[in-house]
C-alpha positions as CSV (number, residue, x, y, z in Angstrom):
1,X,2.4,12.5,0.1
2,X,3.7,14.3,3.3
3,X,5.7,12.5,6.1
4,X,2.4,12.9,8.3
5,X,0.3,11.3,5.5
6,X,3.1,8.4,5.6
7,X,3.0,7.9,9.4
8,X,-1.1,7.6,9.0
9,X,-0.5,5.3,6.6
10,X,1.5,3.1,9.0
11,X,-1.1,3.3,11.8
12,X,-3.6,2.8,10.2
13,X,-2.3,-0.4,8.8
14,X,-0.9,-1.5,12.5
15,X,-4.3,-0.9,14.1
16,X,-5.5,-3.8,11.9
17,X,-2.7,-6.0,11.5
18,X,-3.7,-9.1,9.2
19,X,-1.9,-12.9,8.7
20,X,0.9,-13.4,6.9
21,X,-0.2,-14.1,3.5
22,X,-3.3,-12.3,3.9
23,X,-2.8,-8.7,3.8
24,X,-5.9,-7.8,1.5
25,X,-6.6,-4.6,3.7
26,X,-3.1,-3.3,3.9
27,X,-2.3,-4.3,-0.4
28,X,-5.0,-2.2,-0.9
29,X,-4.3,1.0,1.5
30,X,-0.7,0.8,0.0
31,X,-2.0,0.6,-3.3
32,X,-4.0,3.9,-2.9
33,X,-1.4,5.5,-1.6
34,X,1.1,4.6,-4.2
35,X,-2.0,5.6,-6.8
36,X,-2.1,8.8,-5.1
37,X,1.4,9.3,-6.1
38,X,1.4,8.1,-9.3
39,X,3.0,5.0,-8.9
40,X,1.3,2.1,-10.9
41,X,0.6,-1.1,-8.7
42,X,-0.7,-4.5,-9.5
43,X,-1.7,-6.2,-6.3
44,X,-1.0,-10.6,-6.3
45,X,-1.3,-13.8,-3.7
46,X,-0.9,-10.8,-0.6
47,X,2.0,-8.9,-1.6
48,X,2.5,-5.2,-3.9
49,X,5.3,-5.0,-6.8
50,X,5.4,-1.5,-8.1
51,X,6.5,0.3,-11.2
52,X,6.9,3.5,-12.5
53,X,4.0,4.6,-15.4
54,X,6.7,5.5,-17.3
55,X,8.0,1.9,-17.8
C-alpha cells in the first residue's frame, strides 16, 4: 500500500465520518486495506484489533 493509497484511505473515510461507536463503514474499509496487506483482522462492537497471520 503506497502513501497515496494511505491518504485515499483517510479521505475517503472523512468524507463519511460515522458516530462514535458506529464506525461499520470505516471497520470495514480498514479491514480491506489491512487484507490487502496481509494483515489478518477481526472486526467487533465498532473497533479493529489486528494481528499478524503468522501468529
Amino acid at each position: 500500500m503506497s502513501d497515496d493509497d494511505l491518504i485515499e484511505l483517510r479521505r475517503e473515510i472523512h468524507r463519511h465520518p460515522e458516530p462514535a461507536g458506529q464506525e461499520r463503514r470505516t471497520a470495514a474499509l480498514v479491514a480491506a486495506a489491512l487484507r490487502a496487506i496481509a494483515v489478518g483482522v477481526e472486526a467487533m462492537a465498532g473497533f479493529l484489533r489486528a494481528r499478524s497471520e503468522a501468529l
